[in-house]
Backbone bond lengths (Angstrom), bond angles and torsions (degrees), N, CA, C in turn:
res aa  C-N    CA-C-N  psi(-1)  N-CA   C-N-CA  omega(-1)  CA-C   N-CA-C  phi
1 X - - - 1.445 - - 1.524 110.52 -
2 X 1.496 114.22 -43.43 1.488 112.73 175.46 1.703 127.50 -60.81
3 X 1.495 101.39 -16.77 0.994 113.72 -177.83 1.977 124.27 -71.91
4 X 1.790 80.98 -47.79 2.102 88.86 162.61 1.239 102.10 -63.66
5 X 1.544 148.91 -35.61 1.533 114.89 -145.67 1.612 82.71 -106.52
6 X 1.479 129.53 -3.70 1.675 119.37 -177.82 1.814 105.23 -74.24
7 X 1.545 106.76 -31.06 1.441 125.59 -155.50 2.028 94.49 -89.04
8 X 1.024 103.17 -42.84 1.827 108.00 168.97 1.695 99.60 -57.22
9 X 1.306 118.74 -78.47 1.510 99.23 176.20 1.032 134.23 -31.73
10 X 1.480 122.97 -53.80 1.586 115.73 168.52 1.780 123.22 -56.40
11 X 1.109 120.59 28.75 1.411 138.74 -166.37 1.443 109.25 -136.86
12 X 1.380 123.57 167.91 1.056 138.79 149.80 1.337 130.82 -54.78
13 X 1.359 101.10 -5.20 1.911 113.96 -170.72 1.728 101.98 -80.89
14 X 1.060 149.12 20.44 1.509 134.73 -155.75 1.556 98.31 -54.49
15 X 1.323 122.92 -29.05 1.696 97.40 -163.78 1.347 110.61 -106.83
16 X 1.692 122.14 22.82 0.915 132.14 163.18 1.787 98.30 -103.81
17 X 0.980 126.51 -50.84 1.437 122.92 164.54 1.479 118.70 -46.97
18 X 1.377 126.65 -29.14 1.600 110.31 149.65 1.302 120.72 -87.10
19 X 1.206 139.72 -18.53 1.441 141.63 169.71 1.888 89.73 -61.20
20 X 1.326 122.27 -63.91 1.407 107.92 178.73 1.407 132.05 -42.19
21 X 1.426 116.58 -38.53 1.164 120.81 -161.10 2.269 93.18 -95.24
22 X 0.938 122.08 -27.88 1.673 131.57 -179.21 1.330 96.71 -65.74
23 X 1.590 122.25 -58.89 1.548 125.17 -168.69 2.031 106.87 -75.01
24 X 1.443 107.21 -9.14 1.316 112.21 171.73 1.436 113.19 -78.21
25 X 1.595 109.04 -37.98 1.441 87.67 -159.20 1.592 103.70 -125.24
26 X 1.557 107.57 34.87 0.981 120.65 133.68 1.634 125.09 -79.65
27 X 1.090 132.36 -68.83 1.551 110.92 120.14 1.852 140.84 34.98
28 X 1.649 83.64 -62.78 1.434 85.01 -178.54 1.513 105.11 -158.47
29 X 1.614 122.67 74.76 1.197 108.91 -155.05 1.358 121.42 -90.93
30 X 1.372 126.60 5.95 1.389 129.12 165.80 1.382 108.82 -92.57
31 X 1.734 126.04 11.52 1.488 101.92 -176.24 1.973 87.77 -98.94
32 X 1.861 102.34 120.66 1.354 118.73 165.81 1.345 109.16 -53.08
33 X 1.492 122.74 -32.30 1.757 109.76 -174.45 1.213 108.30 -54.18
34 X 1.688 124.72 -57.17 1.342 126.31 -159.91 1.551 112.78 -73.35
35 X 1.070 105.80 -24.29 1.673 119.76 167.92 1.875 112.14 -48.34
36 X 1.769 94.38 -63.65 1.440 106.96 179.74 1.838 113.75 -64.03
37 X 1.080 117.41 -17.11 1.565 104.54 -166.73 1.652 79.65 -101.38
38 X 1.525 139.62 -69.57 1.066 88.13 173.42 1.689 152.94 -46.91
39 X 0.881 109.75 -29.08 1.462 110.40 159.37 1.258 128.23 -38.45
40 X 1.497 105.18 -36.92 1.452 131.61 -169.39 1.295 109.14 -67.23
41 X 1.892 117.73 -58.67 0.833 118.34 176.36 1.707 141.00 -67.68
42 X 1.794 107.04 -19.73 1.270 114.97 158.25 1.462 111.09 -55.65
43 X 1.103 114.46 -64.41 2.060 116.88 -178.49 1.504 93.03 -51.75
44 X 1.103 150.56 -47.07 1.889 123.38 176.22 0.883 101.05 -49.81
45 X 1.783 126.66 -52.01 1.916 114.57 -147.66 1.553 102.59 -105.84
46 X 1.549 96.91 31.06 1.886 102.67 167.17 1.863 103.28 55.41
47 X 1.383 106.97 29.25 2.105 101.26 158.66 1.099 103.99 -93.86
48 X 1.559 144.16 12.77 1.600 142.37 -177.64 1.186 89.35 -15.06
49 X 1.397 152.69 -81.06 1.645 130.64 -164.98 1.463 141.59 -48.84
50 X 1.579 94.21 -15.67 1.118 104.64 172.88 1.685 100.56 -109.33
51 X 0.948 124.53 26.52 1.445 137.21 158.59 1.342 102.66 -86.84
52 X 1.366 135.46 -56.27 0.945 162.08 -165.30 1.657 109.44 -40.84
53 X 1.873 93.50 -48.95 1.664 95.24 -161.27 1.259 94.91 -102.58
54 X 1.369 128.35 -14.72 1.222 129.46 163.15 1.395 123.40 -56.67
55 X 1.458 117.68 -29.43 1.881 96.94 -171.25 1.893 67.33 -127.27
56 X 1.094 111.58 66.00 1.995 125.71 162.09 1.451 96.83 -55.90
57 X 1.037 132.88 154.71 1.349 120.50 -152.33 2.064 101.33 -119.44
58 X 1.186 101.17 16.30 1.895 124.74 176.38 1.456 75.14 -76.21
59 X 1.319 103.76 132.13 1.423 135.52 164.12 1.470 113.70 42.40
60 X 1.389 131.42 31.10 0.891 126.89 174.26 1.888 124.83 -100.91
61 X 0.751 121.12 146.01 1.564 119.86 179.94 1.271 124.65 -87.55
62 X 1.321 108.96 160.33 2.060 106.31 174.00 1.429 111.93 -13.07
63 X 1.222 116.52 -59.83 1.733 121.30 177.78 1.197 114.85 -38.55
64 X 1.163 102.01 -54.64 2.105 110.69 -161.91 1.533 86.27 -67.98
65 X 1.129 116.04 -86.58 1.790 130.59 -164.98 1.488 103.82 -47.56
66 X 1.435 140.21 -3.20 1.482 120.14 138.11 1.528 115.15 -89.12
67 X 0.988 111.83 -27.93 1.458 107.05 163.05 1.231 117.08 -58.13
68 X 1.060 135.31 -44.86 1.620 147.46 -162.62 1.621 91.69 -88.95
69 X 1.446 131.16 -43.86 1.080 107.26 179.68 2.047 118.11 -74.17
70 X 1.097 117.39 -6.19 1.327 131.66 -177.32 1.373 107.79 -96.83
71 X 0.806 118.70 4.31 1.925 115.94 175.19 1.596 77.58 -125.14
72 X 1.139 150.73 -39.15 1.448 136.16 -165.95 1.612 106.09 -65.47
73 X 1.185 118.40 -29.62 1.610 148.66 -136.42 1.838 79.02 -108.66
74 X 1.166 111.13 -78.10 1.573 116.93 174.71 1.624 121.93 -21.50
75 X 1.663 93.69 -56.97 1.427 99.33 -179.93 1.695 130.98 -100.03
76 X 1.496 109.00 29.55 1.097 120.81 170.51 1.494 116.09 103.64
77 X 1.157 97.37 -24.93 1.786 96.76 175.63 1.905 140.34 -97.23
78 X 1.261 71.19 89.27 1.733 111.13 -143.56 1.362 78.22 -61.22
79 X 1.792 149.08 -53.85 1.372 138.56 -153.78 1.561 113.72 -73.69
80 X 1.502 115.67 -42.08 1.470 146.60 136.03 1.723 96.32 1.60
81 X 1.539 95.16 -85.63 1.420 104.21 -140.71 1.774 97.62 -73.39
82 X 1.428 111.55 -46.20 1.524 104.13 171.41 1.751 121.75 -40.25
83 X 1.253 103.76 -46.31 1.431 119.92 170.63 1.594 123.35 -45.37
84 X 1.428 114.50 -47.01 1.142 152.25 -162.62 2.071 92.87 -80.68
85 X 1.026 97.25 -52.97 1.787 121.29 -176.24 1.563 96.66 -55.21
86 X 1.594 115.46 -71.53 1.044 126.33 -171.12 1.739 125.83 -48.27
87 X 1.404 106.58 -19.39 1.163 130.17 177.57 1.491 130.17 -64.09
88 X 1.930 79.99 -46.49 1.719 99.11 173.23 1.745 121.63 -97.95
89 X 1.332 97.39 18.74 1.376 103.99 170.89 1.655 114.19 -110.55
């Protein structure tokens, strides 16, 4: 499955590559990977906020919550993201 929505990013498709990765992890909502690459892909196409609610830090693991603290960190909210850090340690 990671493999179609990795192969849409490398394309012109981005908003089919988040429709892939949203309808995935609804799907499968404790897997942190699909959480983080979407995440991933908002911070390329400059939605860092919607990075934000994407790796939301509800049920997410070590993975998500450094991810989530690094797009927090990205977009200025430096108290956020330490907070966010502290969580996953």
């Amino acid at each position: 499955m990671h493999t179609q929505g990795d192969s849409l990013l490398g394309s012109d498709k981005v908003e089919e590559y988040i429709e892939f990765y949203k309808k995935a992890i609804k799907c499968a909502p404790q897997d942190a990977t699909l959480k983080c690459r979407l995440g991933t892909v908002y911070v390329m196409t400059d939605q860092a906020e919607n990075a934000v609610e994407a790796l939301s830090p509800n049920e997410m693991g070590e993975e998500g919550l450094i991810g989530l603290a690094s797009v927090q960190k990205m977009i200025g909210k430096d108290q956020d993201a330490i907070a966010t850090y502290n969580k996953s340690i």
